[in-house]
C-alpha positions as CSV (number, residue, x, y, z in Angstrom):
1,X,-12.2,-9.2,28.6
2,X,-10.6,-6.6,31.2
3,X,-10.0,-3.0,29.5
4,X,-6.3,-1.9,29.2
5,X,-7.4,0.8,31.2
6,X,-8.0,-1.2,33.8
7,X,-5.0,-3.3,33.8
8,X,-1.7,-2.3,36.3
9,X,1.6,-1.8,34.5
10,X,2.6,-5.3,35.3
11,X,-0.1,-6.9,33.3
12,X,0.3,-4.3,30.3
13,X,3.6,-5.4,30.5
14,X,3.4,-8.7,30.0
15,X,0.5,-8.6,27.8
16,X,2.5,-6.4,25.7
17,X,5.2,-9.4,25.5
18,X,2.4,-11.7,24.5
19,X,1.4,-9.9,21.7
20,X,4.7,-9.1,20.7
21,X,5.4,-13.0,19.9
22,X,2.6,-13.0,17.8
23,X,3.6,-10.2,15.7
24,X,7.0,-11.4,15.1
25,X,5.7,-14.6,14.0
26,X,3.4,-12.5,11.4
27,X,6.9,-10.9,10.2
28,X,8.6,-13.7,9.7
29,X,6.0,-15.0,7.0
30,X,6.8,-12.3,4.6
31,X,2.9,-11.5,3.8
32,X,2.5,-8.9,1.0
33,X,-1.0,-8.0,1.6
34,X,-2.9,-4.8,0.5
35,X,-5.7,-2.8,2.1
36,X,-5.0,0.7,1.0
37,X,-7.5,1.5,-1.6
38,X,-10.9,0.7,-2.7
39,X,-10.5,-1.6,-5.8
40,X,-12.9,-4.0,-6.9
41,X,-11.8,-7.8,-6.7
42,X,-11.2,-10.1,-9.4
43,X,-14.2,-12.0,-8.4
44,X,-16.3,-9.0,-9.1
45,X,-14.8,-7.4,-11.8
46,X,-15.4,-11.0,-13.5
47,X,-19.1,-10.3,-13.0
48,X,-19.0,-7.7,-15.9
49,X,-16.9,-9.9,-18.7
50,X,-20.3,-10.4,-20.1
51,X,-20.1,-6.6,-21.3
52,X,-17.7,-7.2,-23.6
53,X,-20.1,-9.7,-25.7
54,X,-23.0,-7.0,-26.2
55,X,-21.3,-5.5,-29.0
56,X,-19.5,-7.1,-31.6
57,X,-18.6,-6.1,-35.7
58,X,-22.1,-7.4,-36.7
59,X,-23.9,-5.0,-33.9
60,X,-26.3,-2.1,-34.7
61,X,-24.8,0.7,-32.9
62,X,-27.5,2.9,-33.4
63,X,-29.3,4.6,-30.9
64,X,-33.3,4.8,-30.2
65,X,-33.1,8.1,-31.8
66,X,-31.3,6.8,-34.7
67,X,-27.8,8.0,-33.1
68,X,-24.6,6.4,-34.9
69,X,-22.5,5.9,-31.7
70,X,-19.6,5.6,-34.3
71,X,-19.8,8.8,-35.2
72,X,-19.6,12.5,-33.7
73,X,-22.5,14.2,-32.0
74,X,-24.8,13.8,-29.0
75,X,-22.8,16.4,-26.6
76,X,-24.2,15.4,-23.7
77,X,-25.2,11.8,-23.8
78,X,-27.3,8.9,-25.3
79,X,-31.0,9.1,-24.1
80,X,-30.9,5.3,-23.1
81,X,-27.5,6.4,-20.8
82,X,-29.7,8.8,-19.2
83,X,-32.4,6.6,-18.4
84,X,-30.7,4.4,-17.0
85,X,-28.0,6.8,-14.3
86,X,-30.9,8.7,-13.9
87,X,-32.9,5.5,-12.4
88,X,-29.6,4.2,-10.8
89,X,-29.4,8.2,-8.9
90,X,-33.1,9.1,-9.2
91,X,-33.0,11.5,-11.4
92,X,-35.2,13.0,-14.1
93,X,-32.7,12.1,-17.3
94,X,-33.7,15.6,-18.5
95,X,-31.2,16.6,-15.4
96,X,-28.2,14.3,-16.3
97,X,-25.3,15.0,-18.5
98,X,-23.1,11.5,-19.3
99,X,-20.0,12.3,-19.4
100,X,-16.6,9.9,-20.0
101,X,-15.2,7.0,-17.7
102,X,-15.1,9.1,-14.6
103,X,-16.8,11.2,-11.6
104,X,-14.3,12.1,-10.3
105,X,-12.9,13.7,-13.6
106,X,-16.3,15.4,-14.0
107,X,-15.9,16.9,-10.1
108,X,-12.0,18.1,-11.3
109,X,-13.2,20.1,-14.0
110,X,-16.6,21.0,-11.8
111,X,-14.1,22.8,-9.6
112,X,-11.9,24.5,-12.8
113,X,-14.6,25.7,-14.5
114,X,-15.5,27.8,-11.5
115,X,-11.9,29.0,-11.1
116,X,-11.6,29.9,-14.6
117,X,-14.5,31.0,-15.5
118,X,-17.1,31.1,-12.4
119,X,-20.4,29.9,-11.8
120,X,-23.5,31.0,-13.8
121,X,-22.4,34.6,-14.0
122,X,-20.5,34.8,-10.9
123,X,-17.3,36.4,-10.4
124,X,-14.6,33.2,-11.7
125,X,-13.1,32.0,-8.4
126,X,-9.5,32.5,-9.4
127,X,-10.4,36.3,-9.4
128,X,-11.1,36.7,-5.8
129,X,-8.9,36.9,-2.5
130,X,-9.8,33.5,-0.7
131,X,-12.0,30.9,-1.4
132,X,-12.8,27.7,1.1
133,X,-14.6,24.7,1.1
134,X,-16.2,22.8,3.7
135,X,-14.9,19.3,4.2
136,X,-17.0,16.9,6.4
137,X,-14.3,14.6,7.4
138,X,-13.2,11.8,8.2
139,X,-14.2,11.9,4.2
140,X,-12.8,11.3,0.9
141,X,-9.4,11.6,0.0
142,X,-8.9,12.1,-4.0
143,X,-11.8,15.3,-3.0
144,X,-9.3,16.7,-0.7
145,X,-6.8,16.5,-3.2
146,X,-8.7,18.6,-6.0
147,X,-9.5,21.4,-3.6
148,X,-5.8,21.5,-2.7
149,X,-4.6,21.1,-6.0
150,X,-6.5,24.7,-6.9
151,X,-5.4,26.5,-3.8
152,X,-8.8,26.3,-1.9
153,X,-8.9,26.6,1.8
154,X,-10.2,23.7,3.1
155,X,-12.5,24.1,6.9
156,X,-13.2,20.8,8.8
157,X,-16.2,19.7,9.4
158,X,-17.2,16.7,11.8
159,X,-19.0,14.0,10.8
160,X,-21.7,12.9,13.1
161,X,-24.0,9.1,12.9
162,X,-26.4,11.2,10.8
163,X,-24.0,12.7,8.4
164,X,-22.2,16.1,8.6
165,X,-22.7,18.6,11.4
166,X,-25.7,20.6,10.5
167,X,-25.4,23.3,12.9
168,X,-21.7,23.4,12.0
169,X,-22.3,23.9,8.4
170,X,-25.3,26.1,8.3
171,X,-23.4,28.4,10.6
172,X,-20.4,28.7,7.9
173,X,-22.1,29.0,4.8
174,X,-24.7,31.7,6.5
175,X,-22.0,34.4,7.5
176,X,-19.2,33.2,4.9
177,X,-19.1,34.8,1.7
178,X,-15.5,32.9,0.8
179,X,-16.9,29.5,1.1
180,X,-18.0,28.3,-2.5
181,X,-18.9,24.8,-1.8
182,X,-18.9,21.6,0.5
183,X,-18.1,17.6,-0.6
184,X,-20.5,15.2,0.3
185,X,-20.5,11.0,-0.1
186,X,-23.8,11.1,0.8
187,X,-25.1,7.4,1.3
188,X,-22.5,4.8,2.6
189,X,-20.0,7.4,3.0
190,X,-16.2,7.2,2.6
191,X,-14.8,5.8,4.7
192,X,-17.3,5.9,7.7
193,X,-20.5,3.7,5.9
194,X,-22.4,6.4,7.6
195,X,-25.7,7.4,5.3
196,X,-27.2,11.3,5.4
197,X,-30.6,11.1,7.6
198,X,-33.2,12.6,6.2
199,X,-33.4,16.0,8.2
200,X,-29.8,16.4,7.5
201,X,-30.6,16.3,3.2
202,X,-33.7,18.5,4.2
203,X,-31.3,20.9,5.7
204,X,-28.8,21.2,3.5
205,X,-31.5,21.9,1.0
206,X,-32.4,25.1,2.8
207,X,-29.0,26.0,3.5
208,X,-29.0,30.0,3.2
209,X,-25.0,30.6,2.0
210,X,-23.8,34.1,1.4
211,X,-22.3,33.3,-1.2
212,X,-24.5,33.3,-4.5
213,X,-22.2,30.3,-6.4
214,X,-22.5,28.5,-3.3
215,X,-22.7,25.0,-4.2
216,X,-23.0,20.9,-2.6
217,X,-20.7,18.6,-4.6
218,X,-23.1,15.7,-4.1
219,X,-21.1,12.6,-4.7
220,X,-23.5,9.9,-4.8
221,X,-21.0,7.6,-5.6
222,X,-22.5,4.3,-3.5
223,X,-26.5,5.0,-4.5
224,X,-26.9,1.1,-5.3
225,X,-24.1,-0.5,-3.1
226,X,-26.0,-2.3,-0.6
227,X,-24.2,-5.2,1.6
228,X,-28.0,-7.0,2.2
229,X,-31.3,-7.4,0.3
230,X,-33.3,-5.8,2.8
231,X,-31.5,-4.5,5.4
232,X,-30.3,-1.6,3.5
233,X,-30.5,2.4,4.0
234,X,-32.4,5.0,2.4
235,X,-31.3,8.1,1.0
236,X,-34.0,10.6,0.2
237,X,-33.1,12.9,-3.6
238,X,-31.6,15.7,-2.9
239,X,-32.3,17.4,-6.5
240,X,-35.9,17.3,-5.8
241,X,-35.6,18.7,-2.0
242,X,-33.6,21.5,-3.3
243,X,-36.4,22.3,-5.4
244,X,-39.0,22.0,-2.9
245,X,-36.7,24.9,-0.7
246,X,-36.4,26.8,-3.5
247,X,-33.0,26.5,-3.9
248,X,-33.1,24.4,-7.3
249,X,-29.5,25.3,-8.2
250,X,-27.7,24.9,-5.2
251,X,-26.2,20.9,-5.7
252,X,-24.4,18.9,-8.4
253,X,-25.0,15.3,-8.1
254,X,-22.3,13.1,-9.4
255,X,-21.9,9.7,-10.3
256,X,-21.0,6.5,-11.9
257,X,-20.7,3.0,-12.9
258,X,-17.1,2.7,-11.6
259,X,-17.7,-0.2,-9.2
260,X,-20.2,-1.5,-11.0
261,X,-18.9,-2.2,-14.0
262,X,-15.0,-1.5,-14.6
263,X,-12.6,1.2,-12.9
264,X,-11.3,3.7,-15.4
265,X,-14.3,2.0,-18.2
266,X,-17.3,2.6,-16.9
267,X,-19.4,5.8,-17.3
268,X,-20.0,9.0,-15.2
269,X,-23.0,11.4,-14.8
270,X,-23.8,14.9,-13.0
271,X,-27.4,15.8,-12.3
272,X,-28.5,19.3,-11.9
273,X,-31.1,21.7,-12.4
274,X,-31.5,23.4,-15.9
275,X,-29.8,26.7,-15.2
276,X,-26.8,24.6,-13.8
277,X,-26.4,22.3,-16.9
278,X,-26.9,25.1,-19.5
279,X,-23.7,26.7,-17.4
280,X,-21.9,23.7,-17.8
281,X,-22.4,23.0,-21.1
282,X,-21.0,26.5,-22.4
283,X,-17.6,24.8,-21.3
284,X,-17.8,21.3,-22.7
285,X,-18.7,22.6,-26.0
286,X,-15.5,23.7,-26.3
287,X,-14.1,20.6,-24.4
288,X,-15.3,17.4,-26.5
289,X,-17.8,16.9,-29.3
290,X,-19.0,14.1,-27.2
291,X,-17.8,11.7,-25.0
292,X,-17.9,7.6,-25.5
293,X,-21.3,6.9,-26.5
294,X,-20.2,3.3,-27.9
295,X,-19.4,2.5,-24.6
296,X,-22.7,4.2,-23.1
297,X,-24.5,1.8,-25.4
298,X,-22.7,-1.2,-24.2
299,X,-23.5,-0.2,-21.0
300,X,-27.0,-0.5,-21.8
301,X,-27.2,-2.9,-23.3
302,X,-25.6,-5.0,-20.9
303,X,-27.5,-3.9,-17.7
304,X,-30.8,-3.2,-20.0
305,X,-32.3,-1.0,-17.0
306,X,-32.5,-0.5,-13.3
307,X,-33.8,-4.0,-12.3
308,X,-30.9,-5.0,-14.5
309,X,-28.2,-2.9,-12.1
310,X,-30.2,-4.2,-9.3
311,X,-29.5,-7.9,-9.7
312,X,-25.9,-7.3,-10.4
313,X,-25.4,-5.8,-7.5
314,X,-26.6,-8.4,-5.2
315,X,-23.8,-10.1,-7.1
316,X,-21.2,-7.6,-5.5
317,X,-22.9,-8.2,-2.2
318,X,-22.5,-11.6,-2.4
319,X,-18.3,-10.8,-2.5
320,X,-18.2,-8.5,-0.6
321,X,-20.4,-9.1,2.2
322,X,-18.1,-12.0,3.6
323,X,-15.6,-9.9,3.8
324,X,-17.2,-6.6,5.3
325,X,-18.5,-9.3,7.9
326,X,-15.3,-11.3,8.9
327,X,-13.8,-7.2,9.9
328,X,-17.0,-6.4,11.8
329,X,-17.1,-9.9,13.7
330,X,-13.5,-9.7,14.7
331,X,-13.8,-6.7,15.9
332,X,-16.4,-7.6,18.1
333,X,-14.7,-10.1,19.4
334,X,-10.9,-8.7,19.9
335,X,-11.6,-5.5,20.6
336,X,-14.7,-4.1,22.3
337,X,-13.8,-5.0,25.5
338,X,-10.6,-3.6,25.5
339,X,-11.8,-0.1,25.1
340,X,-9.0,0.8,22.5
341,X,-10.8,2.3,19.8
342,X,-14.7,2.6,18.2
343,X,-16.0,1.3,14.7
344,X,-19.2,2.0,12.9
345,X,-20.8,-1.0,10.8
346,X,-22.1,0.1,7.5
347,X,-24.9,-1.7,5.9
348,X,-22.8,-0.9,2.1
349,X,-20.1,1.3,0.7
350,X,-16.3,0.0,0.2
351,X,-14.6,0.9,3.6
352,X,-15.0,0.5,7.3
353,X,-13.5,2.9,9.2
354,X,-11.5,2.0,12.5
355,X,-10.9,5.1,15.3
356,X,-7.8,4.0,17.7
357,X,-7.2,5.7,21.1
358,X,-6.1,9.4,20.4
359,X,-2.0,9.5,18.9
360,X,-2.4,6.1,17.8
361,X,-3.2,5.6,13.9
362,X,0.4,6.3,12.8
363,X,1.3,3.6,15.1
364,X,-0.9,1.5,14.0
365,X,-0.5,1.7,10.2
366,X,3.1,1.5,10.4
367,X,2.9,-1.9,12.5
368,X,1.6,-3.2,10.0
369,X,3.2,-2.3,7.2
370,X,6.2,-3.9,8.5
371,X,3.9,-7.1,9.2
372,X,3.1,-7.0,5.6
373,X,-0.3,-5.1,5.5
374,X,-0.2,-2.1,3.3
375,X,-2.9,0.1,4.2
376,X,-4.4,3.8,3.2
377,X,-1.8,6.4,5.3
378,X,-3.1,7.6,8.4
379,X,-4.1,11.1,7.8
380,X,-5.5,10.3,4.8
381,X,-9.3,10.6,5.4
382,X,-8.8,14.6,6.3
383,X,-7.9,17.8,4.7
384,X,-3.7,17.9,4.0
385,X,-3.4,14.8,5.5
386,X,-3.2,15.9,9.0
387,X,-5.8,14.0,11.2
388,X,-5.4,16.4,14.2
389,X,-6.4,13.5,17.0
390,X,-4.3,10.4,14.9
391,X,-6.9,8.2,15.5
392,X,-8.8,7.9,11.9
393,X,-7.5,4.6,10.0
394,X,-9.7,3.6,6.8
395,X,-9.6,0.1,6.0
396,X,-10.8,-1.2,2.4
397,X,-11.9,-4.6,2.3
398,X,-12.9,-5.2,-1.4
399,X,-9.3,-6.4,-3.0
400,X,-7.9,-9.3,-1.4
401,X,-9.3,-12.4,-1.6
402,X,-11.3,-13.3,2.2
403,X,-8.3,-15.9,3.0
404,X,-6.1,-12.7,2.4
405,X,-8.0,-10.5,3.8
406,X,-9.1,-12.4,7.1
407,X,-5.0,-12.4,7.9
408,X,-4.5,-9.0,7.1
409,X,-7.7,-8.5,9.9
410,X,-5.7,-10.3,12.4
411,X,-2.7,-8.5,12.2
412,X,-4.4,-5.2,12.0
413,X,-6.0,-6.5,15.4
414,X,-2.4,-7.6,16.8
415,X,-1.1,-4.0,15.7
416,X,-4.1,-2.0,17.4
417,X,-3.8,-3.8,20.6
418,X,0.2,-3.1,20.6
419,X,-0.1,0.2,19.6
420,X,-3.0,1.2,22.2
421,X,-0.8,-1.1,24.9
422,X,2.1,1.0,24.4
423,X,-0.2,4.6,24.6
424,X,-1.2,3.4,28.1
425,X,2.3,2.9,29.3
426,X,3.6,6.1,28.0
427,X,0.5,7.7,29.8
428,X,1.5,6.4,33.2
């Protein structure tokens, strides 16, 4: 396969007229076919129907500790709820708070809180000139959007094979008063796949920020998302190496059962050290009595514990793992010798993230929306949606059935090889 590069105008040309056939012929079928966000498919949101049989009228709803989950109280969670997130995120359950349905609900008011009223003791954010975050990107959206929502300058940060730029980072932080804070997707990172080695958790575990409140927003949001049974990565705690650096309250750890159970019915967790959860719970004292603990007991009940969670997730994997390796395969075969962009192939996670030639992700995206392929907006993946090389384009493979999904893949392909075509003749 002979590199666009390579090739004289002539045979872009007529290439170019090739491929163009092949689109229109795409067109003319009408598809409707969506690849914009990371939604569970029917297929595996049918793996959890059994979780509405755990509980019925005729169900003791009380808790190990006696606990009526009808009834108020329990501020912070059900003890089984903690056992089991804190197994799932390896977590001492003395360091987990359960919260309602959502993470990323619990990283919203994460970030309020410290406008309003600041964090543990600390001048309240809202009070003070500027305040910034770092954002590793290409990274995850709907965190881009919280940060913007509350007026908080948002720095770029690359990320690298082994997670975000270290040197980058530890620079920033280190001479930075203003920056309060950095977002992380740790393991099988949105939208890369990309999982934090271990000497980049080490270091940001003896990060040295100027600023006191400094703090990681550790969204461990993939911990047990694994594609294979074996062939899987590792992620080392990065509670307990905070600790170990001495810098115990210096990361929240967030998470949930979102895609592993049901979106928007699942439950959420953040993990922190003592001094970090007595801070938090000054606030939701006044926020709830206590979140769903009916549907933290179903929850357990369902999964029973870890190996529980385990096995249903290798259910997942079964779905999605197809899919994940239909886009990787044709790829490999489409692409790669063309020399028209790079892709990264994670071992879990929801997204695989394709890089076109420099200028061309707009292009791309827009092909194939009028093909019929809705996907996530170029741009998105970054800070105010301006990707400032146009060459990020997330692709979320979990919705569509594989039939579905494999033609969406083709066109995609069809789109990047027009759209990288039509750089090279505007280059000449």
């Amino acid at each position: 396969m002979q590199p666009y590069r390579e090739m004289s105008r002539e045979e872009l040309l007529k290439e170019k007229k090739t491929l163009e056939v092949e689109y229109k012929k795409f067109q003319n079928r009408g598809l409707k076919l969506d690849m914009s966000r990371g939604k569970p498919s029917q297929e595996q949101l049918d793996l959890s129907m059994g979780m509405m049989d755990v509980l019925s009228p005729y169900s003791d709803l009380t808790c190990e500790d006696g606990t009526d989950c009808r009834n108020y109280g329990v501020l912070d969670g059900i003890a089984e709820a903690k056992v089991l997130l804190g197994d799932m995120i390896e977590c001492n359950p003395d360091n987990i708070i359960i919260y309602g349905n959502s993470s990323l609900n619990i990283m919203y008011d994460t970030i309020s809180r410290s406008m309003t009223n600041g964090v543990m003791g600390n001048t309240p954010w809202c009070k003070l000139d500027k305040v910034k975050f770092l954002c590793p990107v290409p990274g995850y959206d709907r965190h881009f959007a919280i940060t913007e929502y509350f007026g908080i300058e948002m720095i770029n940060v690359p990320m690298l094979p082994t997670g975000p730029d270290m040197d980058i980072v530890e620079e920033l932080v280190a001479k930075d008063e203003a920056i309060k804070g950095i977002w992380c997707v740790p393991k099988y990172s949105n939208p890369q796949g990309i999982t934090y080695s271990d000497e980049t958790v080490r270091r940001f575990a003896r990060l040295k920020p100027a600023a006191k409140d400094f703090r990681i927003y550790w969204d461990n949001a993939y911990c047990v998302h694994h594609l294979y049974d074996i062939d899987q990565d590792h992620l080392i705690e990065i509670l307990a190496e905070c600790k170990r650096a001495g810098n115990p309250d210096m990361v929240y750890k967030f998470c949930s059962t979102s895609k592993i159970s049901f979106p928007g019915s699942g439950v959420a967790a953040i993990a922190a050290s003592a001094n970090n959860l007595v801070d938090i719970r000054q606030q939701l004292k006044i926020q709830t009595i206590g979140h769903d603990k009916v549907n933290q007991l179903r929850h357990v009940r369902f999964f029973k514990d870890i190996h529980g969670i385990t096995e249903h997730m290798k259910k997942h994997a079964a779905s999605m793992r197809p899919k994940f390796e239909m886009i990787v395969n044709l790829f490999e075969q489409e692409l790669k010798g063309l020399e028209v962009g790079t892709w990264y192939t994670p071992k879990g996670g929801y997204f695989i993230t394709y890089e076109t030639l420099d200028g061309c992700a707009k292009n791309v995206v827009a092909k194939a929306q009028k093909a019929g392929v809705v996907m996530t907006p170029a741009g998105a993946p970054f800070p105010y949606g301006k990707d400032p090389r146009d060459s990020v384009i997330r692709i979320s493979p979990s919705f569509p059935c594989l039939e579905d999904l494999t033609m969406a893949a083709q066109i995609f392909v069809v789109c990047v090889k027009l759209a990288s075509i039509e750089k090279f003749l505007e280059m000449e």
